[in-house]
MIFITOR-564198 format. One record per atom (N, C-alpha, C, CB): z, y, x; residue in one letter. Coordinates in steps of 0.05 Angstrom, whole numbers, plus 32768, in hexadecimal, padded with zeros to 4 digits. Atoms other than C-alpha are relative to their C-alpha. Glycine has a CB too. Layout:
BEGIN
ZYXA
...
***
This chain:
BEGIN
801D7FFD7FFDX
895B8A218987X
7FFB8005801EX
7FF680197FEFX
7FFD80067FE1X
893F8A1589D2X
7FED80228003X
7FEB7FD88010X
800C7FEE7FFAX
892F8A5589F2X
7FDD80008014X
80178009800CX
8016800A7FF1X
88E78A5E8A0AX
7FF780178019X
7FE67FFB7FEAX
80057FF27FE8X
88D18A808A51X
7FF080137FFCX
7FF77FF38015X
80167FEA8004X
88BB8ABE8A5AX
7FE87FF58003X
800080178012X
801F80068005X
88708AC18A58X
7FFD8008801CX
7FED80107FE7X
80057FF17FEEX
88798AEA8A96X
7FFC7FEC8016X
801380158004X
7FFF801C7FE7X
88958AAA8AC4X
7FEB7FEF7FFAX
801D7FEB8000X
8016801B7FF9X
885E8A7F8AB2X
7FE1800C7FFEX
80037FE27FE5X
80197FF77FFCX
88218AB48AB0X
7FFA7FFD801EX
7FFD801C7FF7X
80027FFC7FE3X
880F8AA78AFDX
7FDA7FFE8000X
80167FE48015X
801C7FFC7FF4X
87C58ABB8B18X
7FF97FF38017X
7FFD801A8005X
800980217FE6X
87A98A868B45X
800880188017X
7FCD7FED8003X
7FFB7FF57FE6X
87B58ABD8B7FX
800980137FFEX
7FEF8002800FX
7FED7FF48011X
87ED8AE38B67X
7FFC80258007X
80227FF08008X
800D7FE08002X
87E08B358B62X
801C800D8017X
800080127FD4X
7FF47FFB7FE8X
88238B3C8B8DX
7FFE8001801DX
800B7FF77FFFX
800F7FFE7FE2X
880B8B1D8BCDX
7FEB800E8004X
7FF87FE9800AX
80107FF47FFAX
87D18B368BCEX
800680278002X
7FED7FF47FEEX
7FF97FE67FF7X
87EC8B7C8BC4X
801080048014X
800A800B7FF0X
7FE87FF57FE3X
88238B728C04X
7FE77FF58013X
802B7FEB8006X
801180017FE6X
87E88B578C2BX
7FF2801D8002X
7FE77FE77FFDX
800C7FE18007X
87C08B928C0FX
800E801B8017X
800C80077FDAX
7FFA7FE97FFBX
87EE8BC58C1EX
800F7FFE8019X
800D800C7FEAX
7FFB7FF87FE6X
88068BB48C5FX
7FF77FF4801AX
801580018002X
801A80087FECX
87D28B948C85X
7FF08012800AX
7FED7FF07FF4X
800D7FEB7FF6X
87B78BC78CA8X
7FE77FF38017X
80178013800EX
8017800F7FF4X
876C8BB88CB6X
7FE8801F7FFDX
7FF77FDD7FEAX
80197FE87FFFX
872D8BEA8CBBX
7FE97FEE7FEFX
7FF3800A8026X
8019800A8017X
86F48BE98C8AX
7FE17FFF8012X
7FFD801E7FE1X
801D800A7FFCX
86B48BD48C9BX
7FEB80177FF5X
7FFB7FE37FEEX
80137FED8013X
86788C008C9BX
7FEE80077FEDX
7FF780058006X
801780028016X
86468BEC8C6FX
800D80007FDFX
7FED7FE08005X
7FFC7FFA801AX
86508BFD8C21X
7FE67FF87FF3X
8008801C7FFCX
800B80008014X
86388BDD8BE5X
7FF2800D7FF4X
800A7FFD7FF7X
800C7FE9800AX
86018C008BBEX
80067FEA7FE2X
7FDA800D800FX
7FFA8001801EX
860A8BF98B6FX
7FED800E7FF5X
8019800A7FF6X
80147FF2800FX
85E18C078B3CX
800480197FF2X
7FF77FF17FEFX
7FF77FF4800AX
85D88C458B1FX
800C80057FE5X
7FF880078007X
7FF78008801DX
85E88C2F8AD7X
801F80008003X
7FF47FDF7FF6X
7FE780087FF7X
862F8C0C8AF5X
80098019800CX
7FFF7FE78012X
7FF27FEA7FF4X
863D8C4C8B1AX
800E80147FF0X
7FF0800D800FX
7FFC7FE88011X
86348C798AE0X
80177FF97FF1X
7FE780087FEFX
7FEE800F8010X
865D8C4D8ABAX
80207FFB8005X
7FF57FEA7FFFX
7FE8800B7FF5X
86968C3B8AE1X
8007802A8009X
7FFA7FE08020X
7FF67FE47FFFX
869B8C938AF4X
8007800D7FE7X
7FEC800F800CX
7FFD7FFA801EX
86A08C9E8AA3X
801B7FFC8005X
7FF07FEC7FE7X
7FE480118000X
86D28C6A8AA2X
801D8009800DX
7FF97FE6800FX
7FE67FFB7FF0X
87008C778ADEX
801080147FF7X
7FFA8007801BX
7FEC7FE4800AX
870B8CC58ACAX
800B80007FECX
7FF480197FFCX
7FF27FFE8021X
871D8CB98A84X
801A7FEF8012X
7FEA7FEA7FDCX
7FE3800B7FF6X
87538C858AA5X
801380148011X
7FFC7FE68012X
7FF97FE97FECX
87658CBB8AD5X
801680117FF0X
7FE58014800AX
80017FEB8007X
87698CEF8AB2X
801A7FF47FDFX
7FDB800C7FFEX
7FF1800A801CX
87938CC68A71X
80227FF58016X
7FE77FDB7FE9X
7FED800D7FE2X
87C08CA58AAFX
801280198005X
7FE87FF78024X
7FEE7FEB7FF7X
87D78CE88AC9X
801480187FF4X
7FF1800B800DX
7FEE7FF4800FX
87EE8D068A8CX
801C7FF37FF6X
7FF380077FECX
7FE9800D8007X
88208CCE8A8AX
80128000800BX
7FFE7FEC7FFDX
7FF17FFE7FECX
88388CD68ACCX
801780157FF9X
7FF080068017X
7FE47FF48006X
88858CF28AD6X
7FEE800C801BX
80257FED7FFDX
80067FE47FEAX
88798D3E8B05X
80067FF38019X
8016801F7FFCX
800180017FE4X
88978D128B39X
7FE57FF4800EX
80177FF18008X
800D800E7FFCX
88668CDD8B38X
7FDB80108007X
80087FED7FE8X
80137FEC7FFBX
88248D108B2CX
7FFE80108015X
8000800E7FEFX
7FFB7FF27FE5X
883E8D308B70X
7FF37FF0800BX
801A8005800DX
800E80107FEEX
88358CF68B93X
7FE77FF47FFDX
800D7FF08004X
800F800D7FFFX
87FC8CDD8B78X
7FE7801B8012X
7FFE7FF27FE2X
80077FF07FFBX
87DC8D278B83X
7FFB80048021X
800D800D7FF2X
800080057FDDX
87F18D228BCEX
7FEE7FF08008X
80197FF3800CX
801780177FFAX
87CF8CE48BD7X
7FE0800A8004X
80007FEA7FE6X
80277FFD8008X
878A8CFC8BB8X
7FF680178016X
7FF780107FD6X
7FFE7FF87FEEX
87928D338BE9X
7FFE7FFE801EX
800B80017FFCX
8007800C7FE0X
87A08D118C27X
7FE67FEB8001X
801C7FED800DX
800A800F8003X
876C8CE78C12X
7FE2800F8005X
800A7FF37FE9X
801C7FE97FFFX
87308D248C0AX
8004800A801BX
8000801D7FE7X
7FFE7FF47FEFX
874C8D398C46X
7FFB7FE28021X
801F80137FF7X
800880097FE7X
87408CFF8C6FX
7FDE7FF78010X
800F7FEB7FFDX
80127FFF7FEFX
87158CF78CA8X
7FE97FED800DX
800B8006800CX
800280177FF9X
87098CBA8CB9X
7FFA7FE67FEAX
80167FFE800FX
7FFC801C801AX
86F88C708C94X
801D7FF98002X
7FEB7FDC8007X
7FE180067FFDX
873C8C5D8CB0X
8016800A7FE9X
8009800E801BX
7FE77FF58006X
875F8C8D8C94X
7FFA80067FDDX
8008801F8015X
80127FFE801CX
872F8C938C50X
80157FE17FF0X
7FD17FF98007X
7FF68021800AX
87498C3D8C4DX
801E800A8000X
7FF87FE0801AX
7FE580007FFCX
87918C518C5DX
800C80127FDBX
800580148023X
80067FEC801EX
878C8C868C1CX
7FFF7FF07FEBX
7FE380117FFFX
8008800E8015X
87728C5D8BF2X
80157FE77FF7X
7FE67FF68006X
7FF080107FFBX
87A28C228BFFX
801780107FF6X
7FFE7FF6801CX
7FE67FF2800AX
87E28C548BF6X
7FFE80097FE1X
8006801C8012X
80057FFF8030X
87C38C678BA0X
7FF97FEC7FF7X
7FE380137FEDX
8006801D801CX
87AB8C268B90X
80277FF58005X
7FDA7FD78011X
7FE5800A8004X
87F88C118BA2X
800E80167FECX
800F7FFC801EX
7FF07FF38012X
88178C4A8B85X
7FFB80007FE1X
7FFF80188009X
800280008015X
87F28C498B48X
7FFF7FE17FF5X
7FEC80117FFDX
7FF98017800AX
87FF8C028B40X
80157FFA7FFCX
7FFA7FF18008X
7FE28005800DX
88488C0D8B41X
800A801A7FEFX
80187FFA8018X
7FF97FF8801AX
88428C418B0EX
7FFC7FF67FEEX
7FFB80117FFAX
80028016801AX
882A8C118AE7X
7FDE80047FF0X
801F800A7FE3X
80247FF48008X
87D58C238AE1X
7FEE7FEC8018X
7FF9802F800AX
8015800C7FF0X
87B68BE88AFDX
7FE480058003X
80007FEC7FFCX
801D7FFB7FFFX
87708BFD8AEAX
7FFD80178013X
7FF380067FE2X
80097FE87FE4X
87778C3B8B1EX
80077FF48015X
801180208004X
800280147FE1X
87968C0E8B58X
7FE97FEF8001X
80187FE98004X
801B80157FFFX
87598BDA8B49X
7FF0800D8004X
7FF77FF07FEAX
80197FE67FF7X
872E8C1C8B52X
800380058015X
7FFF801C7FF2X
80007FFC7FDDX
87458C288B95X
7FFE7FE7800AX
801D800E800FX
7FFC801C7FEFX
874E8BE18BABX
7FE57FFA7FF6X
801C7FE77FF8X
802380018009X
87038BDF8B8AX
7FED8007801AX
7FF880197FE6X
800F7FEC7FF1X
86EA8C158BB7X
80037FF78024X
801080227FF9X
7FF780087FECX
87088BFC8BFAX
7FEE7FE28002X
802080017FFEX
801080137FF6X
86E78BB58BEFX
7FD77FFD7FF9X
80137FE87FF5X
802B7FFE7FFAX
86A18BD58BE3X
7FFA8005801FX
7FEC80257FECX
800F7FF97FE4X
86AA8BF28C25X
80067FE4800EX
8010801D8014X
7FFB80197FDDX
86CD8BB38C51X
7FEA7FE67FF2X
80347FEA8007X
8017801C8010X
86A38B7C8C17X
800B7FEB8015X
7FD480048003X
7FFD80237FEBX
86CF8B448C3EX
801B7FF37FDDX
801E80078039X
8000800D8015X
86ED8B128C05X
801E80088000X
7FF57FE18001X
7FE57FFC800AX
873D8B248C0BX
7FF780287FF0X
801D7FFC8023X
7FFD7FEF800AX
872C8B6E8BF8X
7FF27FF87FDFX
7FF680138012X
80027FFF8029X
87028B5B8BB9X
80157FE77FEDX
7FD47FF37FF3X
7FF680128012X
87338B228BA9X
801A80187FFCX
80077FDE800EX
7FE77FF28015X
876D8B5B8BA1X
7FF9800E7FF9X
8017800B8005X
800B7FE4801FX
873C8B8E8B78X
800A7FF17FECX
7FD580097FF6X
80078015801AX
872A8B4F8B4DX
801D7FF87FF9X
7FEB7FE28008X
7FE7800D8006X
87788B358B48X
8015801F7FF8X
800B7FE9801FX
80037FE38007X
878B8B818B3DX
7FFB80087FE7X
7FEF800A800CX
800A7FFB801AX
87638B8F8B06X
80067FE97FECX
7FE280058003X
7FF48019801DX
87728B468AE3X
801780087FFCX
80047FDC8006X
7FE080048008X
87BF8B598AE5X
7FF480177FE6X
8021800D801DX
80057FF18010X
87A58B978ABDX
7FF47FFB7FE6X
7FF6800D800BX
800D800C8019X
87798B688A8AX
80197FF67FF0X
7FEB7FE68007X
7FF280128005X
87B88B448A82X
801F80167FF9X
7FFE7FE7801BX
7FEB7FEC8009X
87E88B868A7CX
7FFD80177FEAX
8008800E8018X
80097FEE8012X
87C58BB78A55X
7FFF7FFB7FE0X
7FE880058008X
80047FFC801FX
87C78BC58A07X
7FEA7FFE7FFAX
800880187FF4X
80267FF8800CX
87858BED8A00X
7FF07FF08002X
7FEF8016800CX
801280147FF8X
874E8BC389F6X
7FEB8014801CX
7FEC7FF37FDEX
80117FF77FFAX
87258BF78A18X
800980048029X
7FFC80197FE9X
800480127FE2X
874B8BEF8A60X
80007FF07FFFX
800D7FFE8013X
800480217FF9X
874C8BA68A5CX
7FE57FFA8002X
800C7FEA7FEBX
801880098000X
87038BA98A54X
7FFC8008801DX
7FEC800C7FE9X
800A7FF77FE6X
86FB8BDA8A8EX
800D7FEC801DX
800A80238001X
7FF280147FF0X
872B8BAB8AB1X
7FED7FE28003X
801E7FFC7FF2X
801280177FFFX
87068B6F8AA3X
7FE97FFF8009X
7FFD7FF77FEEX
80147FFE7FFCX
86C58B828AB2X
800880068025X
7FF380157FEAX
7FFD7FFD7FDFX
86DC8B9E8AFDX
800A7FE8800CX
80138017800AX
7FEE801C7FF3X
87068B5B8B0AX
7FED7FE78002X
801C7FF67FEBX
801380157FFBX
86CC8B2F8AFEX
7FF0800E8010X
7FF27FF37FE8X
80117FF47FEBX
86A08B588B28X
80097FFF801AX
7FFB801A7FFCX
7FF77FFD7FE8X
86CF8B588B5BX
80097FE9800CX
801280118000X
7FFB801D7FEEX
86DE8B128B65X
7FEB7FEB7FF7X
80217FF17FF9X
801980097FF7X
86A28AFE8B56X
7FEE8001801EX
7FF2800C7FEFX
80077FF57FE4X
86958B1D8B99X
80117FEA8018X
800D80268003X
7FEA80117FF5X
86CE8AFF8BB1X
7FFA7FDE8004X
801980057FEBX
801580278004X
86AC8AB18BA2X
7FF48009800CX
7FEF7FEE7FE4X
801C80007FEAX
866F8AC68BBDX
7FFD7FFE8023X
7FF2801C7FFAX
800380097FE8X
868B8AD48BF9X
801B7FE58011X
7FFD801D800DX
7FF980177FF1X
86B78A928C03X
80047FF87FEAX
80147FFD8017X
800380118013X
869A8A618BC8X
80177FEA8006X
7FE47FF68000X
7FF1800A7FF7X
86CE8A318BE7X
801E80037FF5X
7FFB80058016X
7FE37FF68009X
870E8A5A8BC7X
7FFA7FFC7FE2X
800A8022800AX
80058002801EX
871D8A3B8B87X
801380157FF3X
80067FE27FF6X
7FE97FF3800EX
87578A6E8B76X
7FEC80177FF8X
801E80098015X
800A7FE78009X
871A8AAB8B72X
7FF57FEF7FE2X
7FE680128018X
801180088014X
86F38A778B3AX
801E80027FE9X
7FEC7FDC8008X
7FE87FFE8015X
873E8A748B18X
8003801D7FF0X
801C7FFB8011X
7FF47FE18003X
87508ABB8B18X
7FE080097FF4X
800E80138025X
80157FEF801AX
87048ACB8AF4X
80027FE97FE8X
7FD68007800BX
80048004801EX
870C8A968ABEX
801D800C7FF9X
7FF97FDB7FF4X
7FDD7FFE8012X
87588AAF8AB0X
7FEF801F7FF7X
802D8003801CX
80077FF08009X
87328AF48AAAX
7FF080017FE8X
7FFA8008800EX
800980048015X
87058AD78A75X
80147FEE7FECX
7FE67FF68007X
7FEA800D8010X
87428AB38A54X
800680187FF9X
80177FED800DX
7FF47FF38004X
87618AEE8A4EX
7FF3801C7FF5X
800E7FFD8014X
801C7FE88010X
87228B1F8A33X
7FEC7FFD8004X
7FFD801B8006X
801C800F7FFEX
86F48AF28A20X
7FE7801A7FEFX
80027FDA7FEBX
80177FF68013X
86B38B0B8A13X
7FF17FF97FDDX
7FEB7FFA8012X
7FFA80018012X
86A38B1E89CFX
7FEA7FDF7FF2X
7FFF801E7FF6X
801D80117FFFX
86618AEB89CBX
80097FE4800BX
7FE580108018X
7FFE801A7FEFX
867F8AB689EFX
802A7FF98001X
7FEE800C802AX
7FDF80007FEEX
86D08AB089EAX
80097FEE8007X
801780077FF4X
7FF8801B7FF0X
86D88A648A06X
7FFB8006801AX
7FF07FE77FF8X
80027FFB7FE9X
86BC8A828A43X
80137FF6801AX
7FFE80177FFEX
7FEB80027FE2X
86FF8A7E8A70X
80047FEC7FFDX
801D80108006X
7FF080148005X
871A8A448A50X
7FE87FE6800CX
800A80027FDCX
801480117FF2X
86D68A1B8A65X
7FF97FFC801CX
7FEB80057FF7X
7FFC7FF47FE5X
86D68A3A8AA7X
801D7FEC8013X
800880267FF9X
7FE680147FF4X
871B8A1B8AAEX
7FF87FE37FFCX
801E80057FEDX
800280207FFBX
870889D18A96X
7FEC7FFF8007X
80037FEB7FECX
801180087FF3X
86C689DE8ABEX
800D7FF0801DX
7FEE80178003X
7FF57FFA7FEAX
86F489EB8AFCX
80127FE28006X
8012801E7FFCX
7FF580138004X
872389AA8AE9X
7FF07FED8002X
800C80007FEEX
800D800E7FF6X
86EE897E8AECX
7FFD80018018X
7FEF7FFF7FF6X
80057FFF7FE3X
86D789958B2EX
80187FF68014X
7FFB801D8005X
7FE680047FEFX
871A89968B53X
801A7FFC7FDCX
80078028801CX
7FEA8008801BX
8746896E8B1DX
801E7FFC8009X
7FF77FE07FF0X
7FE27FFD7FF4X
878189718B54X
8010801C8001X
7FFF7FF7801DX
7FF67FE18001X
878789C38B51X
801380007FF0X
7FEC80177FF7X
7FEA80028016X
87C989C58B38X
7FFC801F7FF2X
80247FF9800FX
80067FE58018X
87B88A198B23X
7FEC80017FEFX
7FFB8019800BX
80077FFC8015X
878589FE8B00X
800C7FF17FE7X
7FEA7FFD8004X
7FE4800D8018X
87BA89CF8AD6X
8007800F7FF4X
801B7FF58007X
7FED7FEF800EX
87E389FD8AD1X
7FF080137FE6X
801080148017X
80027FEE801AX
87BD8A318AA9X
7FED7FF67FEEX
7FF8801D8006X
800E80198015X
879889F98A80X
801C7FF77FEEX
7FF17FDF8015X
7FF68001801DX
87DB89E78A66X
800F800C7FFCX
80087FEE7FF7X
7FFA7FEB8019X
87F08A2D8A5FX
7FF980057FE2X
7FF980148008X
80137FFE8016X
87BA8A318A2EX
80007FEE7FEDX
7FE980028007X
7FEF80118018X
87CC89F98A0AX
801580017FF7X
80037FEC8002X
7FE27FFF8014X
88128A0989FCX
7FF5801D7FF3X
802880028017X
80087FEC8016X
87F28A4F89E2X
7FF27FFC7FF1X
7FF980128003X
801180048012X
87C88A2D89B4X
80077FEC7FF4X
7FEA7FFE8007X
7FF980128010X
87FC89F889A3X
7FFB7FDD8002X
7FF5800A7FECX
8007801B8001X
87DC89C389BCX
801A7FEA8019X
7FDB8000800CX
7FE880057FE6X
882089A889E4X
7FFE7FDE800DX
802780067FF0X
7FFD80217FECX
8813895A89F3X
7FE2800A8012X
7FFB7FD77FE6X
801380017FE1X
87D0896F8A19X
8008801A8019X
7FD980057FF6X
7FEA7FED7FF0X
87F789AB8A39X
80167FF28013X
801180117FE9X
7FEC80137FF5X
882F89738A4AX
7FEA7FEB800EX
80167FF17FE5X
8005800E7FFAX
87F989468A65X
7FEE800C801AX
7FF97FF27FECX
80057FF77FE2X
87DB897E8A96X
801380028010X
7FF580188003X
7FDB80007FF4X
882489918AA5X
80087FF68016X
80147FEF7FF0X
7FEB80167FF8X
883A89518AB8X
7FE57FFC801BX
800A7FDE7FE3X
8014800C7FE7X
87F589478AE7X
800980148016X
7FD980017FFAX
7FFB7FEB7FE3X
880489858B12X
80167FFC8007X
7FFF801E7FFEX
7FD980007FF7X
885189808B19X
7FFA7FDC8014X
80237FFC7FD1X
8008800F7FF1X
883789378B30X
7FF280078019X
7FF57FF37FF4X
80087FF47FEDX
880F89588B62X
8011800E8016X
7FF2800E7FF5X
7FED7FE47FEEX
8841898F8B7AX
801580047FE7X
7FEA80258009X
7FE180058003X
888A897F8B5FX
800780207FFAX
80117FF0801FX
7FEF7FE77FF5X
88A289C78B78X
7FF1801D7FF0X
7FFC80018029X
80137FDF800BX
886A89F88B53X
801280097FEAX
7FDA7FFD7FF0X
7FF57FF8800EX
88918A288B2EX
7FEF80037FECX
800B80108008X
80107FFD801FX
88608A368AF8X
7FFD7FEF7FF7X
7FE9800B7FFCX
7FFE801B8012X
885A89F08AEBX
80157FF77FF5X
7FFA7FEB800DX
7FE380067FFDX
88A389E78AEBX
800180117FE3X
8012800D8020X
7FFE7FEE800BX
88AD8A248ABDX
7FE87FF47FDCX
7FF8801B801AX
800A80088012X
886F8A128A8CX
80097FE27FF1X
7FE780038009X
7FFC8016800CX
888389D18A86X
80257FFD7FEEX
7FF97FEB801BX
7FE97FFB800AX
88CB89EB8A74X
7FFF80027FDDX
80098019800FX
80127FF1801CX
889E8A198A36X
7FF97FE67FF2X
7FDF80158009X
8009801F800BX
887B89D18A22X
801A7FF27FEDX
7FFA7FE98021X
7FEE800D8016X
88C189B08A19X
801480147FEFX
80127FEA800DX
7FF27FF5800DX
88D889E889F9X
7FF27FFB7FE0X
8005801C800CX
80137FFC8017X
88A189E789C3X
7FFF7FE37FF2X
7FE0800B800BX
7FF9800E800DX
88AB899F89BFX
80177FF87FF9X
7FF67FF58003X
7FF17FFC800DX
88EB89AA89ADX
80167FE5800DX
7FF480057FE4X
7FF280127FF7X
8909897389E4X
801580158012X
7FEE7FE8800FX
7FE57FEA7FF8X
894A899689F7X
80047FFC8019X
801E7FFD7FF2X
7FF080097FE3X
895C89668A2FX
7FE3800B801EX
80077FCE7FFDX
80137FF67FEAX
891789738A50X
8000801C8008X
7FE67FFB7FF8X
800A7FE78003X
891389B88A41X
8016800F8019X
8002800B7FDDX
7FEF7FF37FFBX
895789CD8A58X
7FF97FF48028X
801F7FF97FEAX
800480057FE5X
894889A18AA5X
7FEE80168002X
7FF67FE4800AX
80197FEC7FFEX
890689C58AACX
8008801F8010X
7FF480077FDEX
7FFD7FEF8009X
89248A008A95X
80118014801AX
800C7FF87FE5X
7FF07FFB7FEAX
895B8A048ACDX
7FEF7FF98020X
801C7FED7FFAX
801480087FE3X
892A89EC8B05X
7FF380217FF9X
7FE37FDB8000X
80117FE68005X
88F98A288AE3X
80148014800EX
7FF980067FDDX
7FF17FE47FF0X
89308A5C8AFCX
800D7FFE8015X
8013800E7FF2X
800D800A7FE6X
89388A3C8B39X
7FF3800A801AX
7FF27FF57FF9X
80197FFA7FF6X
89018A408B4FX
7FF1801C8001X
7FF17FF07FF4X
80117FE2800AX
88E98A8A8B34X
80178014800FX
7FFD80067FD5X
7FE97FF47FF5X
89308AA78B55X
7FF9800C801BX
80167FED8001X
***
């Protein structure tokens, strides 16, 4: 029986939540003065929200981890400066993203691109909070997740309509917690996006992710084969298209693929 790929190697986010966190966290830039005003509805809402995550978050933490986070919040009330306010903020949204609580890193990496509002800070709230749509159990963070990640790279388009990877990274957020009224949402978003630019090999790719999770594997094999035409070398294409011939159950394909797929992901 042909083994099939993790889900992990071929989930990829048009602008992957890694880079953006090593640009993030060691790009050292100063925030901009002007701040976003929000409504007060969204304010009240999103201050409900946060503390319950907070406050559920920190009883999970190990005494070492609750130290450090404690430090942080600390040096953080204690600073003086925007500099050093951005520098703060930057050190908990990382830490609490490698404890594993993306919806509190996407809350600092939130807060930082209300103040700078230039398009790489809201593209790593918004890519931030999607890893969290896309990691979480509870429906009730994935909502709170989803709702901040489209807000935040919605921002992110607005300010350079030109970047097709922010229009990717909000339909994968509505793929992935579609609204209850509407759940084709992402998936239309994606073959809006394919028409437009029908050479985007990330939008291939997660067009025929979504067909091998729904079974549909010859039009999955027929985006596949267009992007890998495009760009030979893309690991996620490489990798999905491994999943494809695994499902169709061609050994000889599956197993090439299969060995390029780890390869390439190494």
């Amino acid at each position: 029986m042909l083994t099939v790929v993790n889900k992990k190697q071929i989930i990829v986010i048009g602008i992957s939540v890694l880079v953006f966190c090593l640009f993030y966290f060691v790009l050292d830039t100063k925030p901009k003065e002007q701040k976003l005003v929000e409504t007060s509805r969204s304010a009240n809402f999103e201050s409900t929200g946060i503390q319950l995550i907070f406050q559920n978050a920190k009883t999970a933490l190990k005494k070492d981890q609750l130290n450090a986070i404690e430090a942080g919040e600390v040096q953080l009330k204690n600073a003086t400066s925007d500099s050093l306010q951005h520098k703060s903020k930057m050190e908990l949204s990382k830490m609490w993203f490698q404890m594993g609580h993306p919806a509190i890193a996407g809350y600092y990496a939130e807060e930082i691109a209300t103040v700078k509002n230039d398009e790489a800070s809201w593209s790593i709230a918004g890519t931030t909070y999607l890893y969290g749509v896309q990691s979480y159990e509870e429906e009730k963070l994935k909502d709170f997740c989803a709702k901040r990640s489209r807000k935040a790279l919605e921002k992110a388009s607005s300010l350079n309509p030109d970047n097709v990877d922010h229009k990717i990274n909000l339909a994968l957020g509505y793929v992935e917690f579609p609204p209850k009224d509407n759940p084709m949402a992402g998936i239309l978003q994606l073959v809006g996006l394919n028409k437009k630019y029908p050479e985007n090999v990330n939008v291939l790719n997660q067009l025929g992710r979504l067909a091998i999770q729904t079974n549909q594997i010859d039009k999955a094999l027929e985006r596949l084969k267009s992007a890998e035409a495009l760009e030979n070398d893309n690991k996620t294409t490489i990798c999905l298209l491994a999943e494809a011939y695994s499902k169709k159950e061609n050994e000889t394909l599956f197993n090439a693929y299969s060995v390029k797929c780890n390869e390439l992901i190494k």
